[in-house]
C-alpha positions, -999 to 999 in steps of 0.1 A, spaced: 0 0 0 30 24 9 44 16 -24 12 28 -42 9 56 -26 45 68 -30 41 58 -73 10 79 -70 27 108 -50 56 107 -76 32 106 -108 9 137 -93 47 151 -86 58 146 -120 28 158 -138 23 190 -114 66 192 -128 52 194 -162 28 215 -161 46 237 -145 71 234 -174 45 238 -199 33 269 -181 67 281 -177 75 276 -211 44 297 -226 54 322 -209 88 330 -217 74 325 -258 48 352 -248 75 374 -229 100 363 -264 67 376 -291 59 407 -264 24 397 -268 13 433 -254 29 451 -286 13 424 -309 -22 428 -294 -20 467 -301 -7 463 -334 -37 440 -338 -64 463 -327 -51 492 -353 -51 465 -379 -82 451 -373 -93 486 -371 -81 496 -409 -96 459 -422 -131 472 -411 -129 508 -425 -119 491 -457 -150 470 -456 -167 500 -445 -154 527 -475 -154 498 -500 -190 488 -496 -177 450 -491 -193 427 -462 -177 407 -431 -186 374 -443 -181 375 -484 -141 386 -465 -138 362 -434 -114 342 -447 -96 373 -457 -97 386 -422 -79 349 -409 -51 352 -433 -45 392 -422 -52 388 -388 -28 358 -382 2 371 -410 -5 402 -392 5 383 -358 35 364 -371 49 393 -390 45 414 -361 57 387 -330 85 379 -355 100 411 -356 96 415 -318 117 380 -314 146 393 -341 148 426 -317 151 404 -286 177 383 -298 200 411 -312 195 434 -285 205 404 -263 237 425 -251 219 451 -238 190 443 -224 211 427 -191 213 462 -181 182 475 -184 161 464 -155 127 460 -181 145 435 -201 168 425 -183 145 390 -177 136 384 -210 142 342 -220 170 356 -246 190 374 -210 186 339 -192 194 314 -213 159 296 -217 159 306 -248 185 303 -267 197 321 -295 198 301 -323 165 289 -315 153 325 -309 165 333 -345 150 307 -359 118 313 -344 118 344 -353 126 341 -388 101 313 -391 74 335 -378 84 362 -401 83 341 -437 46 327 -423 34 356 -415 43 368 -451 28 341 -466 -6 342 -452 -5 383 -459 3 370 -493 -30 349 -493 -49 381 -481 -29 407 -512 4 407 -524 4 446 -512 -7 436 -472 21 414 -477 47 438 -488 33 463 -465 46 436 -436 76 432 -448 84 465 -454 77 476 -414 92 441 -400 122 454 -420 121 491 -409 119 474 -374 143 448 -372 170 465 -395 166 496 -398 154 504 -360 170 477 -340 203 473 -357 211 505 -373 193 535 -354 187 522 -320 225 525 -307 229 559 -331 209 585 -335 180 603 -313 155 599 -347 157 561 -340 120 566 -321 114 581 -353 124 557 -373 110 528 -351 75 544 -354 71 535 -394 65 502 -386 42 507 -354 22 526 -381 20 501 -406 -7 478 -394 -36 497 -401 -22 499 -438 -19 463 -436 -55 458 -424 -65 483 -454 -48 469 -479 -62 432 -475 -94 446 -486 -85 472 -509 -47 470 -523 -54 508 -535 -49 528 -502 -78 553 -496 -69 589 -482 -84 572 -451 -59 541 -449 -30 570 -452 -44 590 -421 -44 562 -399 -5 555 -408 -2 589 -398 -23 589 -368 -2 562 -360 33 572 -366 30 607 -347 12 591 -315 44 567 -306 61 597 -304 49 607 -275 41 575 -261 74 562 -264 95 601 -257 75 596 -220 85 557 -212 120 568 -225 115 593 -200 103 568 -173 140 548 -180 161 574 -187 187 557 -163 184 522 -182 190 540 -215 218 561 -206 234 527 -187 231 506 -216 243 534 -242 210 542 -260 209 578 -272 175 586 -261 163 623 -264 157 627 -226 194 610 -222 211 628 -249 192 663 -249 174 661 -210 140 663 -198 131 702 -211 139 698 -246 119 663 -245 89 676 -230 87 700 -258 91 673 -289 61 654 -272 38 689 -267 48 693 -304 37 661 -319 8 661 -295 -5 692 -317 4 675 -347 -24 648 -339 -49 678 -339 -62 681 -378 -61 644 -385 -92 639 -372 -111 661 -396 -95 650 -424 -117 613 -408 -153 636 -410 -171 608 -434 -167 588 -400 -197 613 -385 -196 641 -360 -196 613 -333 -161 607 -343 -152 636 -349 -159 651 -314 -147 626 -294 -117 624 -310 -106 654 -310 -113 660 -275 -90 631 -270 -65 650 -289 -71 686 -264 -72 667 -236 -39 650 -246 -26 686 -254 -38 701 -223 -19 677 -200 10 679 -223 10 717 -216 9 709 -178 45 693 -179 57 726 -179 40 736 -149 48 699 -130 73 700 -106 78 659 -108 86 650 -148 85 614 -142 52 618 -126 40 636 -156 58 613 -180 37 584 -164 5 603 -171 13 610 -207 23 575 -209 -10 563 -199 -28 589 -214 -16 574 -248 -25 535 -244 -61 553 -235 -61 575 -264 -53 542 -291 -81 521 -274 -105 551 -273 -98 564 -310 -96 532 -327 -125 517 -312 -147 552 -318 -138 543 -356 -153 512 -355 -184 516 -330 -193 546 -357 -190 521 -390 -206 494 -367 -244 500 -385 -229 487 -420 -243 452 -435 -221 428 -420 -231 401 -451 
């Protein structure tokens, strides 16, 4: 009877083991991917798919299987990208404490697989754009490769325009979305990129902010570590007031959108304004920073809630 009971204990012990591993492992692929990035990029994506339906007279259902194959290319294009910056930034990101645990820093990852994985996820996320049009699938390549080469490898380490340079791909994915439907971008399709590219400016000027020391430890020439706080908090007011017209130039969308967005962009501009009043810039950084995730979710969900009447087959 012992002897049963210890088999038993040592199978329940075993299998807790493995799940534990299992767990263990999906979560260093998810940390590898940076499943938060992926999941934004897939909202703005999903977000220019459905204006496309919407300006194009086309329905959901005649285009589902569209939607799988840019949805999911979208994904592995995007996760890809995300796992070819982990594994070259592999020297650096030891010393900043919000990478500094990545699967790529320890070891449970290792590098060659981490490249192939994320070359892998790259080619089939090409593929299925491919499926979807050849220009969603060029469109992916063309911001995996401003990304991974062109950001990660070349400006990252160099130049202060590397946020600038890293934001042409974070604008992409609505373009991708559009051009699954309709490979001739509409005026709309081209505001969106925009919309896109000149909000991670500040979004990503106030979490460079945040980890100023990481940056400056790990060489990365920053605008708050290379020209301070002052001049930073004035590139973010700036671009913050570059968001203001886009919205009008989105008026087929309905007044609706067109109020509630740009109240989202005064509001924005407003407490931009404020850092120069705020004592505590890191404080303020943090508010900008979170002001921004609420201002994607808010705008790019408006866009859709307002198209939301339109046959759906």
């Amino acid at each position: 009877m012992d002897k049963v009971e210890t088999n038993s204990s040592q199978l329940i012990g075993n299998a807790s083991a493995a799940g534990d591993s299992n767990a263990s492992l999906f979560s260093e692929i998810k940390s590898l991917i940076k499943v938060g990035i992926v999941n934004s990029n897939l909202i703005t994506t999903f977000a220019g798919f459905w204006l496309a339906l919407y300006f194009t007279g086309a329905t959901f259902a005649a285009n589902w299987d569209i939607f799988i194959f840019t949805m999911a290319g979208s994904a592995l294009v995007i996760a890809g990208g995300c796992i070819m910056n982990n594994w070259f930034d592999v020297d650096i990101d030891p010393i900043m404490s919000r990478t500094k645990s990545r699967p790529t820093v320890t070891g449970r990852i290792s590098l060659n697989n981490a490249l192939i994985l994320g070359l892998s996820a790259t080619a089939a996320g090409v593929i299925f754009l491919s499926f979807a049009t050849v220009t969603a699938a060029v469109i992916g390549f063309i911001g995996w490769f401003t990304y991974v080469v062109l950001y990660t490898m070349w400006s990252k380490r160099k130049y202060t325009l590397n946020t600038a340079i890293g934001s042409i791909s974070g604008a992409v994915p609505p373009l991708i979305g559009w051009a699954a439907v309709d490979p001739d971008l509409h005026l709309t399709a081209i505001v969106l990129f925009l919309v896109m590219f000149i909000w991670q400016t500040p979004h990503f000027l106030a979490l460079a902010m945040k980890k100023t020391e990481d940056y400056k430890n790990a060489g990365i020439p920053m605008l708050p570590v290379v020209h301070g706080f002052g001049f930073t908090k004035r590139q973010i007011v700036i671009y913050i007031a570059c968001l203001l017209p886009l919205p009008f130039y989105l008026s087929t969308l309905g007044t609706t959108f067109l109020v509630i967005a740009t109240l989202l962009n005064i509001g924005w501009l407003a407490l931009g304004i404020s850092g120069f009043f705020m004592k505590n810039d890191l404080k303020w950084a943090n508010m900008i920073f979170i002001y921004s995730l609420n201002y994607l979710t808010i705008f790019f969900l408006t866009m859709v809630v307002v198209t939301f009447e339109f046959p759906l087959s």
